[in-house]
PDB file of N, CA, C and O in Angstrom:
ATOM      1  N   UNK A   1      -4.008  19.321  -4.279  1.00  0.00           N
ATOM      2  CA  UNK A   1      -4.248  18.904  -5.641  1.00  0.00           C
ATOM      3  C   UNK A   1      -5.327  19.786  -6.276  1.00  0.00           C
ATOM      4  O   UNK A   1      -5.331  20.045  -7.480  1.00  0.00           O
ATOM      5  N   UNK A   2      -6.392  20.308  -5.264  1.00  0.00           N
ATOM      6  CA  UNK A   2      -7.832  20.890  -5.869  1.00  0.00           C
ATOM      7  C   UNK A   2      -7.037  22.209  -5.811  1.00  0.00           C
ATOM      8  O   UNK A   2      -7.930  23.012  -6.080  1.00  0.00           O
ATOM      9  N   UNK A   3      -5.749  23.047  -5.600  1.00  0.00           N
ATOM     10  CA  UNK A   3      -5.415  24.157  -5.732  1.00  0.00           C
ATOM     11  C   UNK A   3      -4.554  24.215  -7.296  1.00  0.00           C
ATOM     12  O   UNK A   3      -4.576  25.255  -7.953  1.00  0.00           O
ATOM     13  N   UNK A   4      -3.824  22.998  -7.776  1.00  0.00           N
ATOM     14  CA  UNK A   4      -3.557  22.801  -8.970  1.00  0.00           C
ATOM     15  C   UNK A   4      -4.221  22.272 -10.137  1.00  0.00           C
ATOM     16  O   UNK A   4      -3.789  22.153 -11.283  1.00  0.00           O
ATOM     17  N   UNK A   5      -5.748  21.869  -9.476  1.00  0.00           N
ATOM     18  CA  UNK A   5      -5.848  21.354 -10.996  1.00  0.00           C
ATOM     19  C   UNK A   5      -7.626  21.152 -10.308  1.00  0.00           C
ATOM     20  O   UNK A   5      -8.233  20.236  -9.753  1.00  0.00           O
ATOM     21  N   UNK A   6      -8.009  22.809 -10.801  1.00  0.00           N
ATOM     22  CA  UNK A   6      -9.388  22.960  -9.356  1.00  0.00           C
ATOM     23  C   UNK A   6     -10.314  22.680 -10.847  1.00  0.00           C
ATOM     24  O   UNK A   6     -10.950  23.734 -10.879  1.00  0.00           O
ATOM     25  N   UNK A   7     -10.689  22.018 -11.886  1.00  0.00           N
ATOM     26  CA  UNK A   7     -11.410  21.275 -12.333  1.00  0.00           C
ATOM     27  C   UNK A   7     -11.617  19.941 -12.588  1.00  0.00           C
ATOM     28  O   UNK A   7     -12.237  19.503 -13.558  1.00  0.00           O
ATOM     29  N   UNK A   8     -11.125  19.324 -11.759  1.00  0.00           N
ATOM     30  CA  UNK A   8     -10.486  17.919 -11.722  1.00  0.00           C
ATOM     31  C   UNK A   8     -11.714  17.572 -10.702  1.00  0.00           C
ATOM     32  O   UNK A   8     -12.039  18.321  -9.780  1.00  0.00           O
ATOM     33  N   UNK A   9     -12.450  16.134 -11.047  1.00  0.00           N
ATOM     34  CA  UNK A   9     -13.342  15.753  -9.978  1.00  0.00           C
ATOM     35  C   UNK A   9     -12.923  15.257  -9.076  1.00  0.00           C
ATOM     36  O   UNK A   9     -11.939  15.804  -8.579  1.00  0.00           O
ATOM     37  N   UNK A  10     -13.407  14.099  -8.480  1.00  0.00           N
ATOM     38  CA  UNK A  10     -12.942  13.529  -6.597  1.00  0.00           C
ATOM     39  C   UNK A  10     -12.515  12.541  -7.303  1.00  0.00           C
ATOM     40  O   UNK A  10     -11.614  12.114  -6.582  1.00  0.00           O
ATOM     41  N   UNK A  11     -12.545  11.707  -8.460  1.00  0.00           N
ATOM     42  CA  UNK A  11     -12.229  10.440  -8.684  1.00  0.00           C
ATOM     43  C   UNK A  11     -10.719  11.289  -9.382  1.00  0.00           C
ATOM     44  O   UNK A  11      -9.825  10.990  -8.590  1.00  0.00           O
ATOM     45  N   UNK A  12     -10.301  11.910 -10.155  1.00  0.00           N
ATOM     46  CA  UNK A  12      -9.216  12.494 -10.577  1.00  0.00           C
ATOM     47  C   UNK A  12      -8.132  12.816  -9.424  1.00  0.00           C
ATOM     48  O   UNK A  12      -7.046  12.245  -9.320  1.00  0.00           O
ATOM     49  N   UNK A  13      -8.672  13.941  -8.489  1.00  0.00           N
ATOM     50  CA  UNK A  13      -7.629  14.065  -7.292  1.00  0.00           C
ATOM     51  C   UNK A  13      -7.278  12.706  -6.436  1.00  0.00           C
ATOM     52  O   UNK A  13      -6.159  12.606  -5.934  1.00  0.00           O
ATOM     53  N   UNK A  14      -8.464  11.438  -6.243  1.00  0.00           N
ATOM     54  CA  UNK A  14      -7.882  10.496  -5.384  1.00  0.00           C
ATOM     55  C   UNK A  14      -6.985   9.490  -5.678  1.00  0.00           C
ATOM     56  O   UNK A  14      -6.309   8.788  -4.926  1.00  0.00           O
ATOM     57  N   UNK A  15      -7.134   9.540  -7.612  1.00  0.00           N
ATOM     58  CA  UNK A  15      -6.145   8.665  -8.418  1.00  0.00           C
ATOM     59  C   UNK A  15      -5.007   9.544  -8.457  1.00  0.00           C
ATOM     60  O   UNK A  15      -4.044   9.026  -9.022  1.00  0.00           O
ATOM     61  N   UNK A  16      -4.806  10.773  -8.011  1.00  0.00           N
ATOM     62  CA  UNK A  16      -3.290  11.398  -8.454  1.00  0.00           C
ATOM     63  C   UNK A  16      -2.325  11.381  -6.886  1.00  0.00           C
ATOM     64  O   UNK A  16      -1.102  11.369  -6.743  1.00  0.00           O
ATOM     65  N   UNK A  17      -3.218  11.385  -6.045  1.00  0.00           N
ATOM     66  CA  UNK A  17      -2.880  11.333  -4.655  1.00  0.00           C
ATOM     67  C   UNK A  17      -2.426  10.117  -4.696  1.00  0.00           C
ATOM     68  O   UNK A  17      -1.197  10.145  -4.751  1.00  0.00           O
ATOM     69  N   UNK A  18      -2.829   9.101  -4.695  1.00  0.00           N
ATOM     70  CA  UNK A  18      -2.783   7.616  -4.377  1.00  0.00           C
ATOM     71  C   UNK A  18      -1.170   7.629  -5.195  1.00  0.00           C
ATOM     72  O   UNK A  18      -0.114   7.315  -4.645  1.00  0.00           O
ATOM     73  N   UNK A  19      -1.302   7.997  -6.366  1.00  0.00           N
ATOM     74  CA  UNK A  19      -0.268   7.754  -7.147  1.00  0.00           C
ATOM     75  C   UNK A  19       1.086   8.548  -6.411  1.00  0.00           C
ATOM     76  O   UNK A  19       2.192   8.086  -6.132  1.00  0.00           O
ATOM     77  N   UNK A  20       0.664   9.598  -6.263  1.00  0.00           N
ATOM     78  CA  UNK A  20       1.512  10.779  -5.675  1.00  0.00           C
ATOM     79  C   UNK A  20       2.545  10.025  -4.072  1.00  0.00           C
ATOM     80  O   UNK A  20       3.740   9.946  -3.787  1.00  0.00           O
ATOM     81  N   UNK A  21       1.328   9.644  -3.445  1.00  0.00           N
ATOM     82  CA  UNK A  21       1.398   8.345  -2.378  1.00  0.00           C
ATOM     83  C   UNK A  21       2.560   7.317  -2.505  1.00  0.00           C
ATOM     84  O   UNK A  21       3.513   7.237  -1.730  1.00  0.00           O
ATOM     85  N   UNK A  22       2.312   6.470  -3.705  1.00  0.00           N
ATOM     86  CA  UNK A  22       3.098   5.374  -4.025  1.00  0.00           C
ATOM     87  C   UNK A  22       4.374   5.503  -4.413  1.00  0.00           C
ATOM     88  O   UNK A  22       5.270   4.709  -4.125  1.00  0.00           O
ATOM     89  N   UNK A  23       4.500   6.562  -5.114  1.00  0.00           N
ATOM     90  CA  UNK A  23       5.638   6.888  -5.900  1.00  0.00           C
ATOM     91  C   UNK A  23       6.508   7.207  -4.824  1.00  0.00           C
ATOM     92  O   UNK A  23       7.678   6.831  -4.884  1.00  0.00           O
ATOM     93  N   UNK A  24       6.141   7.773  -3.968  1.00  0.00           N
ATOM     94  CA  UNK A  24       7.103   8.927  -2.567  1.00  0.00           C
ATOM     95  C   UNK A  24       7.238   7.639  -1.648  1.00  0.00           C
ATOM     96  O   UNK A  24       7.676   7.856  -0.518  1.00  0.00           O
ATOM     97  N   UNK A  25       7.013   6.701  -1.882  1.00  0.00           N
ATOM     98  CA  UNK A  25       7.227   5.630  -0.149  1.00  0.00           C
ATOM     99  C   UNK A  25       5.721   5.720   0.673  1.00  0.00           C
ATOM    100  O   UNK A  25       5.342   4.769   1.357  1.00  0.00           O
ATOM    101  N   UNK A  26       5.077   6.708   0.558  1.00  0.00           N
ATOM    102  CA  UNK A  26       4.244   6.854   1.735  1.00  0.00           C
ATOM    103  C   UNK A  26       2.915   6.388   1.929  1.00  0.00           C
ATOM    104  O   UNK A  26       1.981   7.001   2.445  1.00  0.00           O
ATOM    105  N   UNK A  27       2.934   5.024   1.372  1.00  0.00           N
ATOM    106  CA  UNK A  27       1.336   4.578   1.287  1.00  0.00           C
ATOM    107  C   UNK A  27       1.979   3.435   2.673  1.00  0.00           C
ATOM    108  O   UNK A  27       3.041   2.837   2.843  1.00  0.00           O
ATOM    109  N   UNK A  28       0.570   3.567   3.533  1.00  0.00           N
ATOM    110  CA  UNK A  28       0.647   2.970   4.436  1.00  0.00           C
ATOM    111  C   UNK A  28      -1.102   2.422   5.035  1.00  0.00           C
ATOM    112  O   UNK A  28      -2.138   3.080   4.937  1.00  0.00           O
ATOM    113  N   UNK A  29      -0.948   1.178   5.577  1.00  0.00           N
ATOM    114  CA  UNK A  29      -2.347   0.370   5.900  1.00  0.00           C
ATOM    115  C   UNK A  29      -2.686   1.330   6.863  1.00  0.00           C
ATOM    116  O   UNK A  29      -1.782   2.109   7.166  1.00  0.00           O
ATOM    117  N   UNK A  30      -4.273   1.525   7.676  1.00  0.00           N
ATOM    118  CA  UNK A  30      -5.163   2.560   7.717  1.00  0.00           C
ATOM    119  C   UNK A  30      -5.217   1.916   9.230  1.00  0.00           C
ATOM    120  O   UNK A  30      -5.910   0.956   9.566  1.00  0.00           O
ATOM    121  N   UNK A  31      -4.107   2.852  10.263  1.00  0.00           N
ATOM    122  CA  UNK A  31      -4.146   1.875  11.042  1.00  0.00           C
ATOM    123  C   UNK A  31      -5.670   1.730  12.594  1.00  0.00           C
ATOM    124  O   UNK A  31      -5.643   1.153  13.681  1.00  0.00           O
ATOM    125  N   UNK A  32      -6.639   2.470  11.981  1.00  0.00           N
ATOM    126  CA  UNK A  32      -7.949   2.170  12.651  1.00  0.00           C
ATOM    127  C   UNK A  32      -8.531   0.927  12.024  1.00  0.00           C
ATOM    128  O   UNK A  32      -9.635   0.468  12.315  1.00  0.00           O
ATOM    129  N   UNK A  33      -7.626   0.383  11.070  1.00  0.00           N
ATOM    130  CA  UNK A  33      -8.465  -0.939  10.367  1.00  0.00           C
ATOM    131  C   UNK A  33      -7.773  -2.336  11.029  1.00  0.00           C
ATOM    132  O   UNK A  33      -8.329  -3.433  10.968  1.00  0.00           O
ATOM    133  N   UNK A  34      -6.319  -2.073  11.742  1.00  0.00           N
ATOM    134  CA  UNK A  34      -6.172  -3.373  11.954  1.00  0.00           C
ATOM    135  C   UNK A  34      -6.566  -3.925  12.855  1.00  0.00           C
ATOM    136  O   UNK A  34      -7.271  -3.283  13.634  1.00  0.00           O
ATOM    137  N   UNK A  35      -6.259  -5.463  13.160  1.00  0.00           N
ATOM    138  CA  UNK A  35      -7.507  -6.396  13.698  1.00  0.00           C
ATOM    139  C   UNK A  35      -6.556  -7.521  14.400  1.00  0.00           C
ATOM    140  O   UNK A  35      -6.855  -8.621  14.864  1.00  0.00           O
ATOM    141  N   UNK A  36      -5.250  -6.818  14.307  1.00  0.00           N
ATOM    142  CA  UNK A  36      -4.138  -7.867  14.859  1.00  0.00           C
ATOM    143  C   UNK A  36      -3.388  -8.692  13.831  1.00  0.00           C
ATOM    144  O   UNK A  36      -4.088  -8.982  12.860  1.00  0.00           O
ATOM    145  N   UNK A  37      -2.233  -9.111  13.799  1.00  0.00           N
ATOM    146  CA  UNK A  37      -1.628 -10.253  13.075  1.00  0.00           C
ATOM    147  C   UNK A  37      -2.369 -11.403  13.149  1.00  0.00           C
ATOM    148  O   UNK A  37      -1.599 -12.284  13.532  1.00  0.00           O
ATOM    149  N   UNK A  38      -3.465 -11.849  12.981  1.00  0.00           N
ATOM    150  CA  UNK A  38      -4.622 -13.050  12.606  1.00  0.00           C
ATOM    151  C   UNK A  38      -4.687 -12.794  11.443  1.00  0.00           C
ATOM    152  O   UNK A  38      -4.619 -13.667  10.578  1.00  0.00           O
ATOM    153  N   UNK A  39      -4.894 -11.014  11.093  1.00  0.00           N
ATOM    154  CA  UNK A  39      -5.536 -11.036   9.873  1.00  0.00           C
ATOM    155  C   UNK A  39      -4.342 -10.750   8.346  1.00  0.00           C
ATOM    156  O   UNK A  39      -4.634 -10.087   7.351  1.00  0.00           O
ATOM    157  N   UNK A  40      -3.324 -11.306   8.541  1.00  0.00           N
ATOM    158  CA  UNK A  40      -2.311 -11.454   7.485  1.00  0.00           C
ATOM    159  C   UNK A  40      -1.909 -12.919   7.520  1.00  0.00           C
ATOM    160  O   UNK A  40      -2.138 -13.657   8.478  1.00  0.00           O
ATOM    161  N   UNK A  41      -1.100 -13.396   6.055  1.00  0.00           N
ATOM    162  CA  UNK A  41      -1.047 -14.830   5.634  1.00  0.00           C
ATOM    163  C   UNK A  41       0.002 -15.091   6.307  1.00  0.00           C
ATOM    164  O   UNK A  41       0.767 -14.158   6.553  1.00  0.00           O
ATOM    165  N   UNK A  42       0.369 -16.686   6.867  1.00  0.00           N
ATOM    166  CA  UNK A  42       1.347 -17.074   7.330  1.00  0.00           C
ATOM    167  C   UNK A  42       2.932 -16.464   7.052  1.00  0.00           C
ATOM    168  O   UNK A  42       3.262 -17.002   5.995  1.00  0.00           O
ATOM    169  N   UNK A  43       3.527 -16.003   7.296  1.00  0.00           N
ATOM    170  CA  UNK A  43       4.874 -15.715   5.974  1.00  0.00           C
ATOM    171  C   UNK A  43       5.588 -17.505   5.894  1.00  0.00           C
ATOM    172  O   UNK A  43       5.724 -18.457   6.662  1.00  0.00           O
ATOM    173  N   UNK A  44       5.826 -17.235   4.752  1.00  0.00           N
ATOM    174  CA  UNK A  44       6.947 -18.457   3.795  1.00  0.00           C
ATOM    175  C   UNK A  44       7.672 -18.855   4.524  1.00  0.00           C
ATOM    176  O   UNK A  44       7.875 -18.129   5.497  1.00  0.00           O
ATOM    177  N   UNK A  45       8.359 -20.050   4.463  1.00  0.00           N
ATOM    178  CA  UNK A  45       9.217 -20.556   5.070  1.00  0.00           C
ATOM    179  C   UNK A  45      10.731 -19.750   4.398  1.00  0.00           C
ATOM    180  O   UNK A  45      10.820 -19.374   3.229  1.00  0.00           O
ATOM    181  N   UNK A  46      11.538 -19.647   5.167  1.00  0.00           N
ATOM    182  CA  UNK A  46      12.772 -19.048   4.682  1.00  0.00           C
ATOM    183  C   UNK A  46      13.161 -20.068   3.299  1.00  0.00           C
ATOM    184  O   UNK A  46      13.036 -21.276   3.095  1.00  0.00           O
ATOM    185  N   UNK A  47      13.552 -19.217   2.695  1.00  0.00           N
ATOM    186  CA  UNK A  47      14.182 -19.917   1.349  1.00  0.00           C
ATOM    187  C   UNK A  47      12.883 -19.986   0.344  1.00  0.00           C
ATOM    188  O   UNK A  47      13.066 -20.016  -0.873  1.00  0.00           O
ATOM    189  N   UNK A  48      11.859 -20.006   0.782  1.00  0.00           N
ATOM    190  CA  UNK A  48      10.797 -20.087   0.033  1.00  0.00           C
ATOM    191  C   UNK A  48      10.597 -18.780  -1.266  1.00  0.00           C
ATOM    192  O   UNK A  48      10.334 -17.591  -1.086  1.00  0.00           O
ATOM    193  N   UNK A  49      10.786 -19.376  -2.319  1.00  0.00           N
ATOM    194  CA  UNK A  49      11.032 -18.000  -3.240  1.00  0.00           C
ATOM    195  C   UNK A  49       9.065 -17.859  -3.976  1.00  0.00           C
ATOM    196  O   UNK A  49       8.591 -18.571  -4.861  1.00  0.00           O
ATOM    197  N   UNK A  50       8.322 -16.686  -3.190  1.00  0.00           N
ATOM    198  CA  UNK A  50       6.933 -16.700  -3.171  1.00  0.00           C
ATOM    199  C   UNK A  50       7.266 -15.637  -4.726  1.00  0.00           C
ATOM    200  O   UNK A  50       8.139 -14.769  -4.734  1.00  0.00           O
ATOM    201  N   UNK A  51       6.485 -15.915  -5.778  1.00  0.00           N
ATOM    202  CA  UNK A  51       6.710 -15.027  -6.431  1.00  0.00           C
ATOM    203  C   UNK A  51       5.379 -13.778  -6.131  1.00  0.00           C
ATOM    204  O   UNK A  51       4.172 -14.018  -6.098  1.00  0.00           O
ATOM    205  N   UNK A  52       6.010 -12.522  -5.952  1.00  0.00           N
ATOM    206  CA  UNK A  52       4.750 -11.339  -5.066  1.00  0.00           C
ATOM    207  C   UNK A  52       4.772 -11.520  -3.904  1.00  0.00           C
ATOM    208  O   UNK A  52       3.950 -10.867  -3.260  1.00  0.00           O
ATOM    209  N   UNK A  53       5.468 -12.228  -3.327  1.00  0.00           N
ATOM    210  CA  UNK A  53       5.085 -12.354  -1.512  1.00  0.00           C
ATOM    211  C   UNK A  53       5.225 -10.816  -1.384  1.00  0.00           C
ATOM    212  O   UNK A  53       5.670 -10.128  -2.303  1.00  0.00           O
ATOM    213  N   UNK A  54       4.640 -10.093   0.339  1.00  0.00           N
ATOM    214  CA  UNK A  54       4.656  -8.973   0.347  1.00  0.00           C
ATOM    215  C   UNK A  54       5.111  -9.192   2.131  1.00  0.00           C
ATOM    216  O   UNK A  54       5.104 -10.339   2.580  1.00  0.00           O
ATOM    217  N   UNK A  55       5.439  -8.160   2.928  1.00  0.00           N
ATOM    218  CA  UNK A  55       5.321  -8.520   4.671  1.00  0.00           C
ATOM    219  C   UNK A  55       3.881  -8.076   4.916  1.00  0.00           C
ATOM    220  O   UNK A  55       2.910  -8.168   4.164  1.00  0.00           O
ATOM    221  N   UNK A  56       3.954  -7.684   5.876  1.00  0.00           N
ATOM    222  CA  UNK A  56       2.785  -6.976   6.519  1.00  0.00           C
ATOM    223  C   UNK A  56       2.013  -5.707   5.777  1.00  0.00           C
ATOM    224  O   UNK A  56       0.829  -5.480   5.530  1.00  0.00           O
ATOM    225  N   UNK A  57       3.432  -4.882   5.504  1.00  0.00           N
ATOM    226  CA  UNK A  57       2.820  -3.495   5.053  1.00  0.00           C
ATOM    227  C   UNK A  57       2.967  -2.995   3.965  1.00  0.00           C
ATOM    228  O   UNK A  57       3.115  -1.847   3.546  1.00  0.00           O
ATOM    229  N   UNK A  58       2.876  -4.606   3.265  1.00  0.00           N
ATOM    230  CA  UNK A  58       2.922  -4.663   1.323  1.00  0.00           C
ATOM    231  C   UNK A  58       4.316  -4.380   0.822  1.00  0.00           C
ATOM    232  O   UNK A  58       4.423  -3.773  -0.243  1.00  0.00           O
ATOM    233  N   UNK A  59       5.125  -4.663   1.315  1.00  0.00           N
ATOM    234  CA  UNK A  59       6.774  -4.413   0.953  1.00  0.00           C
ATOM    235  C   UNK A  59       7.099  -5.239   0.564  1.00  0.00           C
ATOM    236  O   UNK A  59       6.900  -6.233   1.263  1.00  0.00           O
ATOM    237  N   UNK A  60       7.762  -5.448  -0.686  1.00  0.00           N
ATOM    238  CA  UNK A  60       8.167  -6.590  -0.882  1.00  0.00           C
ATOM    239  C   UNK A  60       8.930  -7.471  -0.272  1.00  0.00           C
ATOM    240  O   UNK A  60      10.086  -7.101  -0.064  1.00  0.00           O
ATOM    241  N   UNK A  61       8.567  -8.758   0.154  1.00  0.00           N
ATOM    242  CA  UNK A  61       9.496  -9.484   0.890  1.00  0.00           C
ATOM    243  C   UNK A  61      10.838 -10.263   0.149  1.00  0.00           C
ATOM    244  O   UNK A  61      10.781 -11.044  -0.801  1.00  0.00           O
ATOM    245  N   UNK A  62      11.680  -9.947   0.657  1.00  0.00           N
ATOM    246  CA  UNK A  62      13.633 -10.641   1.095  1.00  0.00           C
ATOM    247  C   UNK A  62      13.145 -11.999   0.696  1.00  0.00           C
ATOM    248  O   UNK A  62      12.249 -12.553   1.332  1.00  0.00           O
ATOM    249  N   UNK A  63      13.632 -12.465  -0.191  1.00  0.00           N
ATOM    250  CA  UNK A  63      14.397 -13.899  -0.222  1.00  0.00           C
ATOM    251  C   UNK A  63      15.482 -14.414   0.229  1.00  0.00           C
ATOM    252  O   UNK A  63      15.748 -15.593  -0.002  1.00  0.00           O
TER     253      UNK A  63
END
């Protein structure tokens, strides 16, 4: 990013990355941070229509 657009500060390149990230599929949880399945919400009971529910790795969850 700092080779295309080398006056751009750190807050500019990490908002275009992130974006760059999201758009392509490839944002993914930081996996030196996890702590085990304790630390995510129960999932829904089937049929349960959560409006935003997400799974584990922020995907939207199947109804």
């Amino acid at each position: 990013m700092r080779t295309v657009h080398p006056d751009w500060d750190d807050d500019q390149v990490r908002d275009e990355v992130a974006a760059i990230l999201a758009e392509s599929g490839r944002t993914v949880p930081d996996p030196a941070k996890f702590r085990g399945l304790d630390q995510f919400p129960a999932p829904s009971a089937p049929g349960d229509n959560v409006e935003g529910a997400a799974d584990a790795v922020g995907a939207p969850a199947r109804s």
